[in-house]
ChimeraX commands (.cxc) that place a marker at each C-alpha (Angstrom):
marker #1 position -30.36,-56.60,-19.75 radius 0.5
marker #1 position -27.83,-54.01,-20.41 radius 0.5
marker #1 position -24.16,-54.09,-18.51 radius 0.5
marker #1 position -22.03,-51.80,-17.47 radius 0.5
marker #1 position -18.23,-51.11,-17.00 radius 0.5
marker #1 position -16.75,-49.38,-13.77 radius 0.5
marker #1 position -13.98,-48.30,-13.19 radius 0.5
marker #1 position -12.70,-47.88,-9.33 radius 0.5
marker #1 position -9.65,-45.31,-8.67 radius 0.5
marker #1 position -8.29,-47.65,-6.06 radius 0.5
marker #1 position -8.46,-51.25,-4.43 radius 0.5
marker #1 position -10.48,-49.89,-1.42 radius 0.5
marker #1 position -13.12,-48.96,-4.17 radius 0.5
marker #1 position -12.97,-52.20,-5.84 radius 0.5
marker #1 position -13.25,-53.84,-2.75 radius 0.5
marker #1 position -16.49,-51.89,-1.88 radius 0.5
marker #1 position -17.98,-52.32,-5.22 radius 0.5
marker #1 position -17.51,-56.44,-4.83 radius 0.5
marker #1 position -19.12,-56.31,-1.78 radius 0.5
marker #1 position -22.15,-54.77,-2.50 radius 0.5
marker #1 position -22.66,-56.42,-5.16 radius 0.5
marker #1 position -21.97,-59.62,-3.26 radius 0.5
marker #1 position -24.96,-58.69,-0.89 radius 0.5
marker #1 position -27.53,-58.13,-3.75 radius 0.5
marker #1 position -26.78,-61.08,-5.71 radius 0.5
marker #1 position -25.68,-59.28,-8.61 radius 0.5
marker #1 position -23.78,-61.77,-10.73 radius 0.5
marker #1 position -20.31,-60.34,-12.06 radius 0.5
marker #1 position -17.16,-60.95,-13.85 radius 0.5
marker #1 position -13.71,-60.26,-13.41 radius 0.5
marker #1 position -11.99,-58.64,-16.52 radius 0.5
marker #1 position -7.57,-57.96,-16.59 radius 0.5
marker #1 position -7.19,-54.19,-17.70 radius 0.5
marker #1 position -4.21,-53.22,-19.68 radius 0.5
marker #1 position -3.00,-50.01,-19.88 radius 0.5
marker #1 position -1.95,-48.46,-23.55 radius 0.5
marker #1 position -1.45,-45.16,-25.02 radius 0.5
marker #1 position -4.85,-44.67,-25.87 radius 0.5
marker #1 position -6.20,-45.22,-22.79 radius 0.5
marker #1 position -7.84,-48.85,-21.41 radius 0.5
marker #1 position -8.61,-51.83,-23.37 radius 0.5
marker #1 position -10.39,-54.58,-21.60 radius 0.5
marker #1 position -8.50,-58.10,-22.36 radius 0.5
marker #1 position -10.47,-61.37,-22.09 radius 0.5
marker #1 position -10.02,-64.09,-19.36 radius 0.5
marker #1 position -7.67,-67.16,-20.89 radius 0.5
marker #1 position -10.76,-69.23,-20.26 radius 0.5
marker #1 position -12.24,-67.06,-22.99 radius 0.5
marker #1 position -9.85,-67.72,-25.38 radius 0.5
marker #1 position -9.85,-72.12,-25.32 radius 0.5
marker #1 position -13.18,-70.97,-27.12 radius 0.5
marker #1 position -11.48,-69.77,-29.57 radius 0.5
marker #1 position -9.85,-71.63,-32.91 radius 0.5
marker #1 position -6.35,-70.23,-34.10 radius 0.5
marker #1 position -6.67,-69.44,-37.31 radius 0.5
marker #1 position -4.99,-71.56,-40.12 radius 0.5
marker #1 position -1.87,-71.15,-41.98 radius 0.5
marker #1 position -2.88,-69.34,-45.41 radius 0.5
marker #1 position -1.59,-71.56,-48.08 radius 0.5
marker #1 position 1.23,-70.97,-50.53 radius 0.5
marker #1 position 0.68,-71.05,-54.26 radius 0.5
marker #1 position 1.87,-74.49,-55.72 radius 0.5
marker #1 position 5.45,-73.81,-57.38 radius 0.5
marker #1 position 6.44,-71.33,-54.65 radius 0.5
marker link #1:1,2 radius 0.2
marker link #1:2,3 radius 0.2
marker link #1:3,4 radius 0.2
marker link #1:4,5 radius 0.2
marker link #1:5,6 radius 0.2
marker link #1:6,7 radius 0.2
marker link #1:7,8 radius 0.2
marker link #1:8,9 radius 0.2
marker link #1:9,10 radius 0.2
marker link #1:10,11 radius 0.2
marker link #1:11,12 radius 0.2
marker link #1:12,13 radius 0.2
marker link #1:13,14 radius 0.2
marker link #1:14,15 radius 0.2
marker link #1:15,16 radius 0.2
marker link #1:16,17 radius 0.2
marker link #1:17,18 radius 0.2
marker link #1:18,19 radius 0.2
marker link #1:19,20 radius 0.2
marker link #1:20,21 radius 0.2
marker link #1:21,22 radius 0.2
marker link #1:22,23 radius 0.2
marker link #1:23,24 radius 0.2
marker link #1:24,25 radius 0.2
marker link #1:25,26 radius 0.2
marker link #1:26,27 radius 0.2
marker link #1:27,28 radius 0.2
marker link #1:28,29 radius 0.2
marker link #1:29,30 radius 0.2
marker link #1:30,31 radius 0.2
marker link #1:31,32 radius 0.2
marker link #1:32,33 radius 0.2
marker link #1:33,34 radius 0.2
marker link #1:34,35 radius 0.2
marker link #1:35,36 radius 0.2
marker link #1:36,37 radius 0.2
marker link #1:37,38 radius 0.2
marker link #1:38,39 radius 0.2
marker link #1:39,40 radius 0.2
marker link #1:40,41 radius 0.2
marker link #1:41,42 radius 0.2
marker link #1:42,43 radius 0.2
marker link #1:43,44 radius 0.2
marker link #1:44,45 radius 0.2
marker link #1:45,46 radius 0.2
marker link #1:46,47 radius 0.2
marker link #1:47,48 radius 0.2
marker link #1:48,49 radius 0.2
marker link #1:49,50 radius 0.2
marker link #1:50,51 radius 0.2
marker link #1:51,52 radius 0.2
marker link #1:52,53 radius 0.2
marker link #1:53,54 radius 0.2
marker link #1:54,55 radius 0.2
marker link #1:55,56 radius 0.2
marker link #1:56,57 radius 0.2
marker link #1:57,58 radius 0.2
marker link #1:58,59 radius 0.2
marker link #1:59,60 radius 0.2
marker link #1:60,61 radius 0.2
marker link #1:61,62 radius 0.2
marker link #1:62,63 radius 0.2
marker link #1:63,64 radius 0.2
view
């Protein structure tokens, strides 16, 4: 099934759009929007990043 990204102008919007989607059983998701130069980027939930490995430490050549 496809998705699809809204975005509301204001919280009375928001508030609307949770609602109705409340009443038809529509599963959704909260995202945290952060604002940049370029625009929106859409930054994942801190549950989404324990998922997540940190990458290692690339090693050092011996004798350095």
């Amino acid at each position: 099934m496809e998705s699809i990204i809204v975005h509301p102008k204001n919280s009375m919007e928001l508030s609307a759009l949770k609602t109705v989607l409340k009443e038809m059983g529509i599963k959704f998701e909260k995202a945290h929007v952060k604002s940049s130069f370029n625009g929106q980027k859409v930054v994942k939930k801190a549950s989404d990043n324990n998922n997540i490995k940190p990458a290692s430490k690339p090693s050092k050549p011996k004798g350095q």
